[in-house]
C-alpha positions in Angstrom: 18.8 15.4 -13.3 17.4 17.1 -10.3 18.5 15.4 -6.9 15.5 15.9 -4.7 15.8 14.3 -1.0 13.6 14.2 2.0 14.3 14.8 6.0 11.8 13.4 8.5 12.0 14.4 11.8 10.9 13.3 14.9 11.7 11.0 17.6 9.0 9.0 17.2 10.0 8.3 13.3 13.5 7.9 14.3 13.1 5.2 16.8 10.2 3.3 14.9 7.4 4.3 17.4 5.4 5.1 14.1 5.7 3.8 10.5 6.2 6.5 8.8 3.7 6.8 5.9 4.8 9.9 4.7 8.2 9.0 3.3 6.5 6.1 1.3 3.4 8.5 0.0 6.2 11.1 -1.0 8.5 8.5 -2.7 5.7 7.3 -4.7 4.0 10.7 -5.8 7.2 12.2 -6.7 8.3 9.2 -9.0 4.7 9.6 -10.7 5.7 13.5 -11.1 8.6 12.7 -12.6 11.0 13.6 -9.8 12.6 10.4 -8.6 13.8 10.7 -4.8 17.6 10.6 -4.2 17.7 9.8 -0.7 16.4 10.5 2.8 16.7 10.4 6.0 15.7 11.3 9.6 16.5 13.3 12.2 15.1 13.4 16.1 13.9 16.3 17.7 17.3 17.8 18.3 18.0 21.2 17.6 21.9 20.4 16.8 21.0 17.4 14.9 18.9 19.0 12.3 20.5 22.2 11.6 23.6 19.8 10.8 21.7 18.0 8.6 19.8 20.7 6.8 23.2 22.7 6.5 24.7 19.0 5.2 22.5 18.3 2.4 21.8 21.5 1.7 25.2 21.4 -0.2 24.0 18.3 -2.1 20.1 18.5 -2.9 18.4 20.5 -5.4 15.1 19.9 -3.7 14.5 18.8 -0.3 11.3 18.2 1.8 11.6 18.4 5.2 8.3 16.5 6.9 7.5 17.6 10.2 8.4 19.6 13.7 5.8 22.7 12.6 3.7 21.9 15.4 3.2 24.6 18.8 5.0 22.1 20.9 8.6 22.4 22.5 9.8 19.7 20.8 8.7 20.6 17.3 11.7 22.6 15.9 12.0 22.5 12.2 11.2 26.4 11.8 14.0 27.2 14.4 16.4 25.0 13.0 16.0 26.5 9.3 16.2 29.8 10.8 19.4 28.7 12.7 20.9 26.9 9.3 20.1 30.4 7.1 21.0 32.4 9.9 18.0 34.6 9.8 15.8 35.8 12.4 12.3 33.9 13.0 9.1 36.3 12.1 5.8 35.8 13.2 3.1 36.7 10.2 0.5 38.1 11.8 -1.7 36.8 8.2 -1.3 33.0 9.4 -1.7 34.3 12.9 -5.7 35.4 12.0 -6.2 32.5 10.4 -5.2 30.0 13.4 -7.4 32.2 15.8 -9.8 32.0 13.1 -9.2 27.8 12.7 -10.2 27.5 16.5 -12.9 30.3 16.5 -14.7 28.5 13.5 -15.0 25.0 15.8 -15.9 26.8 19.3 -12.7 26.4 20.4 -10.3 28.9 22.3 -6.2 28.9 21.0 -3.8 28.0 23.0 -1.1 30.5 23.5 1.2 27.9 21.9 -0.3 27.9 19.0 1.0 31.3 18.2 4.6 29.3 17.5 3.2 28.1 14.2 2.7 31.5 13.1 6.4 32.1 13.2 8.9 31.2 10.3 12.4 32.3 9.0 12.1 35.9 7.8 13.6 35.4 4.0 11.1 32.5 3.7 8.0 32.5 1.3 5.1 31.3 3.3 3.0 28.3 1.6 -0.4 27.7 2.3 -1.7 24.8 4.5 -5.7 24.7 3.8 -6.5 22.0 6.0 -4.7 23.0 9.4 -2.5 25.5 11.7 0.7 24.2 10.5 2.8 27.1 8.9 4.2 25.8 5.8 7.4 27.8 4.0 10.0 27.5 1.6 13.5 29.3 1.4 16.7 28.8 -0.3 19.7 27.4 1.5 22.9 27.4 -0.2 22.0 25.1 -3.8 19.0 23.8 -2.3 15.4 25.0 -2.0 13.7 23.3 0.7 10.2 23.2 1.5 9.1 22.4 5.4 5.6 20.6 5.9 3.5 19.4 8.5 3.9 15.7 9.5 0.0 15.2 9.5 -0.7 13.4 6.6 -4.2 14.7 5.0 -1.5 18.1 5.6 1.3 17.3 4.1 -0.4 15.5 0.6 -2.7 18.6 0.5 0.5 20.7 0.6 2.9 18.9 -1.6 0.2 18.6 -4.1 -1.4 21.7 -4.4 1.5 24.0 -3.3 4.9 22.3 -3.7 5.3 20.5 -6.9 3.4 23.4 -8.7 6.2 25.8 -7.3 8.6 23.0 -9.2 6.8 23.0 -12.2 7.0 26.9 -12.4 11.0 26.8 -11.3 12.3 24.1 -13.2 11.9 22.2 -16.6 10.6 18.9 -15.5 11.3 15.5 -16.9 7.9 13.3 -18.2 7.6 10.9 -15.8 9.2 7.7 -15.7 7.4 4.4 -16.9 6.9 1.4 -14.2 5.7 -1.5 -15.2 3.9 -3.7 -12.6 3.1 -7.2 -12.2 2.1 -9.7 -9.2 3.2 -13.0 -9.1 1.5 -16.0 -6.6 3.0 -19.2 -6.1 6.2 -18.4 -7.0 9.9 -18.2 -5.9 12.1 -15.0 -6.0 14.7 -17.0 -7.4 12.7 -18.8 -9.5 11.9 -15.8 -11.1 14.8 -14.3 -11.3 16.7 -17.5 -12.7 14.7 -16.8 -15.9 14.9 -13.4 -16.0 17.9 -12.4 -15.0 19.2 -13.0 -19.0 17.1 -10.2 -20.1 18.7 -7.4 -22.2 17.7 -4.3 -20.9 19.2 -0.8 -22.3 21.1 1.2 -19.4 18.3 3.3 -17.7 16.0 0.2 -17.7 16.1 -1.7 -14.2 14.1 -4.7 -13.4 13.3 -5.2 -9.7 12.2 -7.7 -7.8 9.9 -7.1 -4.4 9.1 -10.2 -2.3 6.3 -9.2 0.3 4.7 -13.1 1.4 2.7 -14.7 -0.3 3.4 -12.4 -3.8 6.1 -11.4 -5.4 6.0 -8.2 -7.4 7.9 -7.4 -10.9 9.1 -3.8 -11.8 10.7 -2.6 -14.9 11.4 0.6 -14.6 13.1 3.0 -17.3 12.5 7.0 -18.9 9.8 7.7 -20.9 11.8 7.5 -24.1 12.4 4.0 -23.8 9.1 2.7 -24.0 8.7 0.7 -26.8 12.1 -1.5 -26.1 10.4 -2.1 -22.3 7.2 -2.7 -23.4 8.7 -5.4 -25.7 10.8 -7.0 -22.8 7.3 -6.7 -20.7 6.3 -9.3 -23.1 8.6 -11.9 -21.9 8.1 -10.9 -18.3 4.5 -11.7 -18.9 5.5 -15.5 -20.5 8.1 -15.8 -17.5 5.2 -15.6 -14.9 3.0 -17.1 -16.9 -0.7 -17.8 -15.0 1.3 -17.4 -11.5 0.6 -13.7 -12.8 -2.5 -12.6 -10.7 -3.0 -8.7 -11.8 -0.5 -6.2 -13.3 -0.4 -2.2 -12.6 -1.1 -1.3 -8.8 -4.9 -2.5 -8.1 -5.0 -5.5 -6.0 -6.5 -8.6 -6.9 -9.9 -8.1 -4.7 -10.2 -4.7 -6.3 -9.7 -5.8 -9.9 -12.6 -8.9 -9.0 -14.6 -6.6 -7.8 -14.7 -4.8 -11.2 -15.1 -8.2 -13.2 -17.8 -9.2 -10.7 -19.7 -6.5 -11.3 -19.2 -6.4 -14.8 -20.8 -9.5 -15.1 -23.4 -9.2 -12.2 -22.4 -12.0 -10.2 -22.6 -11.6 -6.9 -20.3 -13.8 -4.1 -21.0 -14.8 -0.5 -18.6 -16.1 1.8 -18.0 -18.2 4.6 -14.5 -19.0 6.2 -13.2 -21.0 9.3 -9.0 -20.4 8.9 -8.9 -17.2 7.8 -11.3 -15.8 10.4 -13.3 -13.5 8.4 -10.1 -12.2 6.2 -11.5 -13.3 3.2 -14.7 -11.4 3.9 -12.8 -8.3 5.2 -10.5 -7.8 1.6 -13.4 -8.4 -0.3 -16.2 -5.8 1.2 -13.0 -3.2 1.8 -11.8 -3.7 -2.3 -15.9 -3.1 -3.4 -16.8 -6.8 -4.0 -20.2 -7.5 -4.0 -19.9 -9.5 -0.8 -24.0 -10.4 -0.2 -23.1 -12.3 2.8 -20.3 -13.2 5.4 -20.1 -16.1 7.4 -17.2 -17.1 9.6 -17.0 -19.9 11.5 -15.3 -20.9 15.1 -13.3 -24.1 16.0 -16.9 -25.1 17.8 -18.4 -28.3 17.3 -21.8 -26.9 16.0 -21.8 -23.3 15.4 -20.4 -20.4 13.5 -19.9 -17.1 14.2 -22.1 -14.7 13.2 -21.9 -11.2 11.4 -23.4 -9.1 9.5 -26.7 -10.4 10.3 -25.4 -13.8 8.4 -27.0 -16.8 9.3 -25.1 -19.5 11.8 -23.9 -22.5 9.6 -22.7 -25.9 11.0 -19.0 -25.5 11.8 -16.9 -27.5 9.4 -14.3 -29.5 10.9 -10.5 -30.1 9.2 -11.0 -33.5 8.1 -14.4 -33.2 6.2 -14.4 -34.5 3.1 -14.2 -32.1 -0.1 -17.5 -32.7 -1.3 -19.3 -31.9 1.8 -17.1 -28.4 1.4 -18.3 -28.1 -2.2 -21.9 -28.8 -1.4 -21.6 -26.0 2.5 -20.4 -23.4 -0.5 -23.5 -24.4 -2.5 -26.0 -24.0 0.1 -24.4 -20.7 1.1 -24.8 -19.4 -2.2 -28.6 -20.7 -1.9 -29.0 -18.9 1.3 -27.3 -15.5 0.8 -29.1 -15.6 -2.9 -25.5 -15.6 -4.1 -24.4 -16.7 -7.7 -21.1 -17.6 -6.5 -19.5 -19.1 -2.9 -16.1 -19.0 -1.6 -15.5 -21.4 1.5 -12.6 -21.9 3.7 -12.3 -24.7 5.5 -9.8 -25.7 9.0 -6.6 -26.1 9.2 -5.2 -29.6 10.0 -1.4 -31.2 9.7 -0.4 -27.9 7.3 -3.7 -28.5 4.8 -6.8 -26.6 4.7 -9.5 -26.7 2.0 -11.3 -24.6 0.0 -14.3 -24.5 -1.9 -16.0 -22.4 -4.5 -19.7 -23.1 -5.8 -20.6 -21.5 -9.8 -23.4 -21.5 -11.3 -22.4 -24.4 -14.1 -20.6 -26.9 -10.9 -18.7 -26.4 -7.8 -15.0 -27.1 -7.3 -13.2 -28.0 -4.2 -9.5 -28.5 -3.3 -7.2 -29.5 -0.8 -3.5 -27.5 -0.4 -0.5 -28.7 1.4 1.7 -26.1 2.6 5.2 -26.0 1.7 8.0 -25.5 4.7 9.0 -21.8 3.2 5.3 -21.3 4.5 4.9 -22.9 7.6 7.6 -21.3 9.1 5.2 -18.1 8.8 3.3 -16.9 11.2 -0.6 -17.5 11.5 -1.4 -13.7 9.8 0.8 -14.9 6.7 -0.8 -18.4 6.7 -4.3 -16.6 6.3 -3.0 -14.4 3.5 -1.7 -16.9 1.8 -5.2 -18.9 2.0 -7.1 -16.0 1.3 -5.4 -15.6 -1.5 -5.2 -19.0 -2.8 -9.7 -18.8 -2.2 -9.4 -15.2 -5.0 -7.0 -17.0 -7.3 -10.0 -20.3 -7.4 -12.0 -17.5 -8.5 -9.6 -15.8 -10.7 -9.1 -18.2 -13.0 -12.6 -19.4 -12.9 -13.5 -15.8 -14.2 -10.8 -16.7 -16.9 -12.0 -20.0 -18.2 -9.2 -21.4 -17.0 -8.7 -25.2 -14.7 -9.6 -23.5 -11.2 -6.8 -26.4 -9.8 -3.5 -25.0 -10.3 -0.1 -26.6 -8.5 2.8 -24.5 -9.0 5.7 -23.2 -7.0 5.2 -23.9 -3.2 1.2 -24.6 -3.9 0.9 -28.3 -3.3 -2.7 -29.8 -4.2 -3.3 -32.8 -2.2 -6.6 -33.7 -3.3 -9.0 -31.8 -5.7 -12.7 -32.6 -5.8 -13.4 -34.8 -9.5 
């Protein structure tokens, strides 16, 4: 098998001043090419540093992608240092040169002289094609490993791996199909819980199952080659009866975009209105395509609500209101908005909130207790959480099922009759 790695550079990456998105983008496309990462790591902007490290796992990779440091500034030094490491001469192409003067010229801009830098790479190197910016991209060989240098702008760098990189691969080497990963999301549930039922699986060799715990879901992963499909989809099965209705979606659409399709499927429309989660609830619905027809949030005021959207101000509810006057605020939302459907979150008092959802057959209503693993989170967790607990009312509605469910650390307190 191929060992492909990536190199980030920058100080910025290095010393967490930005998350890098890159590394996780390239992780994730090259698994769904087929090409699994080995490892990576980062470098600073240190000319030492980096032509040790290229000239280090240059002896190791068969593939590397080195993000970043193609930039006209001093400290962007990637093309130096793979000129240092392949002790070659750096070249300036006059071809890329035209075509920075001609970037600026097109946007009524004059070029910097700096920007000539990005016109210059190793001599040997092939020159790769960057179609959205100045950045010089290039590939040479270095000892056993071919290594390809990008920009660290992302709309740059996915154009480039895309369109340019992995169809150099393709061409050079006989690629593997791609690797099958099962997906599903769990809510409500423990890690270990999980695992305590599933860690008795047989698997063959090559199939992993993996756990990823990111509050309030956990994610399941079984991951294996192509040519073991059938004996994973069969131990998919029992992953499925393990998570049982704790199991909110499977593949990688998230539960408000996967709503958002049933909604529409069955032209029901939703409105919205919120006092703990502060307008969370509204935001993950409108961003996953939900047809959101109004949006109502409300403050920790005696009497009003905030208003967006153009949404009308609605009495604020307070923590202790009973359930049914939450289940009959969600119905005259729905009334107002011209909604089919209502979500509505109420306060948060003593670790409980409620929340409410109107249908068009009754309306249901619910107050949750939070368990310690989730108090000790902090208030952005706590809304998730909620937020999520107001989609999964609604999920299992859409599924015929009881919209009250108590498992794992979801406590019901009291449910409307």
């Amino acid at each position: 098998m191929l060992r492909v790695e990536m190199l980030c550079t920058g100080d910025e990456v290095l010393h967490g001043q930005i998350i890098d998105t890159n590394a996780a983008w390239l992780a994730n496309y090259l698994f769904e090419q087929g090409l699994p990462m080995s490892a990576r790591m980062t470098v600073g902007d240190n000319l030492s540093a980096l032509v040790a490290a290229l000239t280090e796992r240059s002896l190791r990779a068969d593939i590397m992608i080195v993000n970043g440091g193609l930039g006209p500034t001093s400290d962007d030094l990637s093309a130096l240092a793979a000129a240092t490491a392949a002790g070659e001469e750096l070249v300036e192409h006059p071809e890329w040169l035209a075509k920075i003067e001609a970037f600026f010229a097109e946007r009524g801009r004059v070029m910097a002289p700096s920007n000539r830098k990005q016109a210059l790479i190793p001599a040997n190197a092939e020159m790769i094609d960057n179609p959205v910016g100045t950045a010089c991209g290039f590939a040479l060989k270095l000892n056993r490993c071919l290594m390809f240098f990008t920009p660290g702008v992302p709309s740059e760098f996915k154009v480039m791996v895309a369109q340019q990189i992995v169809p150099r691969l393709r061409d050079r080497f006989d690629l593997p199909d791609p690797p099958i990963c099962l997906r599903l999301t769990t809510f409500g549930r423990a890690e270990s819980e999980l695992a305590s039922q599933l860690d008795s699986l047989v698997l063959p060799e090559e199939v992993v199952l993996g756990y990823r715990s990111s509050m309030p879901i956990i994610e399941l992963k079984l991951t294996g080659p192509a040519h073991e499909r059938e004996t994973m989809e069969l131990a998919w099965q029992q992953v499925r009866e393990v998570a049982g209705e704790s199991a909110i979606y499977e593949g990688t659409d998230d539960l408000p975009t996967q709503l958002a399709q049933r909604l529409r499927q069955r032209l029901f429309n939703v409105a919205i209105g919120e006092i703990f989660t502060a307008g969370m609830l509204t935001w993950q619905c409108q961003s996953a395509g939900m047809p959101v027809v109004g949006g109502e949030w409300l403050t920790d005021d005696d009497s009003t609500a905030a208003v967006t959207g153009g949404a009308t101000a609605v009495p604020a509810n307070r923590a202790d209101q009973t359930l049914c006057d939450l289940a009959q605020q969600a119905a005259a939302l729905a009334a107002r908005q011209g909604a089919s459907l209502a979500l509505v979150v109420g306060g948060l008092a003593h670790d409980t909130v409620s929340l409410a959802l109107h249908t068009p057959e009754r309306d249901y209503a619910q107050t949750v207790t939070f368990a310690v693993s989730i108090q000790r989170h902090g208030l952005k967790t706590r809304q998730e959480v909620v937020a999520l607990m107001a989609l999964n009312m609604l999920r299992r509605w859409l599924n015929g099922w009881p919209v009250y469910a108590e498992h794992g650390w979801i406590r019901i307190a009291a449910t409307l009759a």
